[in-house]
Each structure stands twice: as C-alpha cells, then as structure tokens.
N, CA, C and O of each residue as an XYZ file, in Angstrom:
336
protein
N      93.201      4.988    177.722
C      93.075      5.703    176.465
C      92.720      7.171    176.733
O      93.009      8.052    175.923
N      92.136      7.395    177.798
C      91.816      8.628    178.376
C      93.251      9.357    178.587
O      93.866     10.173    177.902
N      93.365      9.089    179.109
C      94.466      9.705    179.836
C      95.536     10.404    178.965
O      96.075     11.488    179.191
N      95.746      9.519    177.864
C      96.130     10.201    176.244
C      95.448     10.611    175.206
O      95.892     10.542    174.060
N      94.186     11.124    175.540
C      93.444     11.629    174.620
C      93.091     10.964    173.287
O      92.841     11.506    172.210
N      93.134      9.516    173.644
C      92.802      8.564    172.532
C      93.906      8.609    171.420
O      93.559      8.092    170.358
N      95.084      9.094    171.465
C      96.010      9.000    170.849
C      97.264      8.284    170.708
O      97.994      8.227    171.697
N      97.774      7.495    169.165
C      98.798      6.856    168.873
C     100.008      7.196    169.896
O     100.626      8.228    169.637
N     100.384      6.512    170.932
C     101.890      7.404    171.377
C     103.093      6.757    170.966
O     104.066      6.900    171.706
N     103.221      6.052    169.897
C     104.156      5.670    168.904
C     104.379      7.253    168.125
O     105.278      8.080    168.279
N     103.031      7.269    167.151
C     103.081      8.185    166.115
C     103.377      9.399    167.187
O     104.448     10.003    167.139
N     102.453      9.689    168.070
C     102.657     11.484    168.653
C     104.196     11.541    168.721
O     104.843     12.547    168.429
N     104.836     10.125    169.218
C     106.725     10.490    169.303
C     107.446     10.999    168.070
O     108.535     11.566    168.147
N     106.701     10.743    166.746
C     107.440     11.252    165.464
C     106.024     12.630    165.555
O     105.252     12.438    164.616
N     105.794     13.279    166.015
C     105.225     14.574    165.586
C     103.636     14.518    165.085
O     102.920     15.501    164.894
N     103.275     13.153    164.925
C     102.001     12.721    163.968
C     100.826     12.656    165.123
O     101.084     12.347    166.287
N      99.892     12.890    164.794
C      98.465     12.825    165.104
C      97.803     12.006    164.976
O      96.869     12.408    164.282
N      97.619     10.543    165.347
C      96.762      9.210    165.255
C      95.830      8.641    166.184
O      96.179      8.359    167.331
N      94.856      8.487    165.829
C      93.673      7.503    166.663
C      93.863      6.555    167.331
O      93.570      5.567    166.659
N      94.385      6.125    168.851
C      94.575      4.629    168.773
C      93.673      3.940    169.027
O      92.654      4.631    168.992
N      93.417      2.759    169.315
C      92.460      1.963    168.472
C      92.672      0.659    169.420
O      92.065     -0.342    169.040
N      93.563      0.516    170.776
C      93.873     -0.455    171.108
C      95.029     -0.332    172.018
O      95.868      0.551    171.840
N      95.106     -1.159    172.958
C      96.385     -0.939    174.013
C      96.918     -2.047    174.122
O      96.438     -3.180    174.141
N      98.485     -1.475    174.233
C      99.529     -2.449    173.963
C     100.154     -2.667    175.504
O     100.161     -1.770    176.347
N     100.444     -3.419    175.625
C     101.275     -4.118    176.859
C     102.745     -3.808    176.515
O     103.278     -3.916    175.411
N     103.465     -3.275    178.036
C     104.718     -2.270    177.004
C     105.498     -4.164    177.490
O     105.652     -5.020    176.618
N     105.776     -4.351    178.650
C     105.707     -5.262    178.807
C     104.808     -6.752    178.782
O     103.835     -7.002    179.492
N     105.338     -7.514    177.909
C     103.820     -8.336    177.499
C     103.544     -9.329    178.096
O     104.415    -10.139    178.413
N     102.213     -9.499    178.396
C     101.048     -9.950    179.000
C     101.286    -11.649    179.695
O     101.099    -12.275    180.738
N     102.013    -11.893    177.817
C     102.022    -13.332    178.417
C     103.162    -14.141    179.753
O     103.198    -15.133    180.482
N     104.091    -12.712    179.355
C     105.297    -13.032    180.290
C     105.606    -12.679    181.361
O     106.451    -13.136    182.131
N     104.353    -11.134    181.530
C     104.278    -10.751    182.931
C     102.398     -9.907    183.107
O     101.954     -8.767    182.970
N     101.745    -11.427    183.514
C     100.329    -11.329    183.918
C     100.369    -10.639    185.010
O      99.216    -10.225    185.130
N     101.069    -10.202    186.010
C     100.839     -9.411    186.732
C     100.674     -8.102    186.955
O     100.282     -7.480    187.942
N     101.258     -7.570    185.211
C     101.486     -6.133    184.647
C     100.000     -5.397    184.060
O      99.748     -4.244    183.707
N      98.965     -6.955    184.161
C      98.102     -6.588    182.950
C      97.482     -5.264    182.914
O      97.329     -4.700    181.831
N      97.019     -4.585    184.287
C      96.542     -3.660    184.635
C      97.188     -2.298    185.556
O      96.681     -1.473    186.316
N      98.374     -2.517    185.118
C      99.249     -0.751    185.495
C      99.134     -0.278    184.716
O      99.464     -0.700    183.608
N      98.563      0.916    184.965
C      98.803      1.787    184.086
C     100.221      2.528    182.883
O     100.212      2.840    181.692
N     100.983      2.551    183.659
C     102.367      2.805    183.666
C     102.633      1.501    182.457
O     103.332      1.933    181.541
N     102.297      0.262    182.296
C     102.333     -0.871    181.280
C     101.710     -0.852    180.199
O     102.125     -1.478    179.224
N     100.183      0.139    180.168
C      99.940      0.273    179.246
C      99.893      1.566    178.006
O      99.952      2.757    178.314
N      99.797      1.161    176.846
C     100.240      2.300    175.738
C      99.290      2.179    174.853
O      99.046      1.053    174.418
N      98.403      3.531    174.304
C      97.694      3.502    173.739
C      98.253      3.653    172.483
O      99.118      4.522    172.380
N      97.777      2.607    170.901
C      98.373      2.803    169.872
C      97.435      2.210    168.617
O      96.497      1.453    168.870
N      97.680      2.515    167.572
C      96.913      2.627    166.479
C      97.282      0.754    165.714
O      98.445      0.394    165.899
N      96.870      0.293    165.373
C      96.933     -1.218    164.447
C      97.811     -1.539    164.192
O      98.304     -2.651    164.376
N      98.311     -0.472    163.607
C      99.340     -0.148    162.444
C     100.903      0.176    163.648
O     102.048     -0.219    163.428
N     100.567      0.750    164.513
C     102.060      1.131    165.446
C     102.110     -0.250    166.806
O     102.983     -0.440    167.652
N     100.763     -1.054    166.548
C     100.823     -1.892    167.677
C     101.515     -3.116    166.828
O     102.152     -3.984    167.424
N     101.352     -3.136    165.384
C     102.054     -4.038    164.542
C     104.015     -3.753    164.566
O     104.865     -4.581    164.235
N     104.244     -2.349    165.061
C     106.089     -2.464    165.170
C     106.051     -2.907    166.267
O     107.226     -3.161    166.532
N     105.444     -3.171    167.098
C     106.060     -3.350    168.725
C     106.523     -4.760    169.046
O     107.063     -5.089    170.103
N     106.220     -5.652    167.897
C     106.534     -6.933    168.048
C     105.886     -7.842    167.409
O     104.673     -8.048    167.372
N     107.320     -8.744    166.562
C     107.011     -9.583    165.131
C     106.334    -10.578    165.509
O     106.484    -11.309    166.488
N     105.402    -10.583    164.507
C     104.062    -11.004    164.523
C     104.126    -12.558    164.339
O     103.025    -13.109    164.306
N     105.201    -13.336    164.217
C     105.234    -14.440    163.360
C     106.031    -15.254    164.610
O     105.810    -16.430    164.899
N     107.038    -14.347    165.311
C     107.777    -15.272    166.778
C     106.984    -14.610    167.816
O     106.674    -15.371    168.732
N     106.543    -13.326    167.938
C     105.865    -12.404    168.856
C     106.809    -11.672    169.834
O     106.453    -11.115    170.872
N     108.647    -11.792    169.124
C     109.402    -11.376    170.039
C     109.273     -9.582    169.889
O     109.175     -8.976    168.822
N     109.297     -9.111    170.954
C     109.539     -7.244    170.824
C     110.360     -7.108    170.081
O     111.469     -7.641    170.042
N     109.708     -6.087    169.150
C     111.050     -5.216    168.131
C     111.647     -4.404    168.937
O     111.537     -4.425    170.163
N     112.514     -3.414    168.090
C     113.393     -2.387    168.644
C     112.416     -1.140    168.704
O     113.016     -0.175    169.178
N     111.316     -0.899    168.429
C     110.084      0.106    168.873
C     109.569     -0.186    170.857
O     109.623      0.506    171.873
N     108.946     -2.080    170.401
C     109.268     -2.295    171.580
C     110.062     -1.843    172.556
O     109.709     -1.087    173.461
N     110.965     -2.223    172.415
C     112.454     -2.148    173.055
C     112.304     -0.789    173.570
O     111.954     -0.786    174.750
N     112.439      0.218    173.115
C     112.434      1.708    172.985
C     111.530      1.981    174.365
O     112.002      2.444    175.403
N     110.087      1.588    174.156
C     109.352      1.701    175.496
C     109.377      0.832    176.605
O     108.838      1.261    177.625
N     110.045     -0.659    176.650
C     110.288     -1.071    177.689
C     111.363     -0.203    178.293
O     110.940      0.056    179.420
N     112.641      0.434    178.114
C     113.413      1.200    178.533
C     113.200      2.653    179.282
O     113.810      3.249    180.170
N     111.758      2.990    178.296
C     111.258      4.321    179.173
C     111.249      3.868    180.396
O     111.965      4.174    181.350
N     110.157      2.911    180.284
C     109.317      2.123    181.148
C     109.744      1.326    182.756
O     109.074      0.944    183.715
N     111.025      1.334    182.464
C     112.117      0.396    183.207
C     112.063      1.142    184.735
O     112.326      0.660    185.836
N     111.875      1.721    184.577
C     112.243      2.280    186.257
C     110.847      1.931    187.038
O     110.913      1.551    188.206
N     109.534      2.070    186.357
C     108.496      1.324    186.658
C     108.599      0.290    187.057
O     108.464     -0.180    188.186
N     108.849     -0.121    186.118
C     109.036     -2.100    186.007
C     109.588     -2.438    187.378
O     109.014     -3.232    188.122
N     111.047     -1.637    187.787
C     111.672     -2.290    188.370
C     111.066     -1.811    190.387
O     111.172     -2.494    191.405
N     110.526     -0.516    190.200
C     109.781     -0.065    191.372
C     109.002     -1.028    191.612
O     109.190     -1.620    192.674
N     108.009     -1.441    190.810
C     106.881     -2.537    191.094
C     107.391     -3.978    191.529
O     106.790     -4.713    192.313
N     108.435     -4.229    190.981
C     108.976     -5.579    191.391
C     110.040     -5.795    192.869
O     110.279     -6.746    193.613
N     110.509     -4.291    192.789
C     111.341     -4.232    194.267
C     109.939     -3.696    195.432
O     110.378     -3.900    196.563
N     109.053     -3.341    195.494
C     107.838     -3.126    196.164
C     107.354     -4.608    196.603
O     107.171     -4.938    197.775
N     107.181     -5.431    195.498
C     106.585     -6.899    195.796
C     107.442     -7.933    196.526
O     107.124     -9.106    196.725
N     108.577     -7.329    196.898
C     109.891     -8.542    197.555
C     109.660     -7.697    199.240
O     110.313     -8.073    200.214
C-alpha cells in the first residue's frame, strides 16, 4: 500500500483520487497460493474497485480483472519460467 501511496489503482487509471482500503490479488489467491506475497501480484484498491475485479456470486475475474492480469503477464510468466 506504500508503495502506492495508499491509493485506488483502478480509480488513479480513470484520473480519480481514491483511498484504498485493501489489496487485491491480480492473480487470485485461491488458484495461485504461491503468488500470495509478490509484490508485482498485488494491487492496492478501494471496496468499491475490488468489487469490479471479480463477480462476487461465481468469483470468476471480470474484464477489469482481466485488464490487470494482462499488465501483469510478463511477471506471471518470469516467475513461473524461474521456478522450472
């Protein structure tokens, strides 16, 4: 949360100024426990922007989701070609 100045980085991407309040797993937790603690995995975001990242009712990633696993991807895939 430091590292972003305690700020939404959903909202800062549309121009907005928000508190976040909580960190999201860009890749999630349950499907890759080994991510829990990279930095690079996690995203600081507000209630309200950690609620687009993925429907709440199947828990599959939305297309917000989506959006930052793709930043994210070259990470992802460094860390996993490192571990082979």
């Amino acid at each position: 949360m430091r590292k972003y100045n305690y700020e939404d980085q959903e909202a800062k991407r549309y121009g907005r100024i928000v508190q976040a309040t909580m960190i999201h797993h860009i890749y999630p937790l349950a499907d890759y426990p080994m991510l829990a603690l990279q930095t690079w995995n996690l995203l600081p975001l507000s209630a309200a922007s950690h609620n687009k990242m993925h429907d709440r009712l199947t828990d599959e990633v939305t297309g917000a989701g989506l959006y930052w696993q793709q930043k994210r991807r070259r990470d992802f895939e460094k860390f996993f070609s490192e571990k082979n």
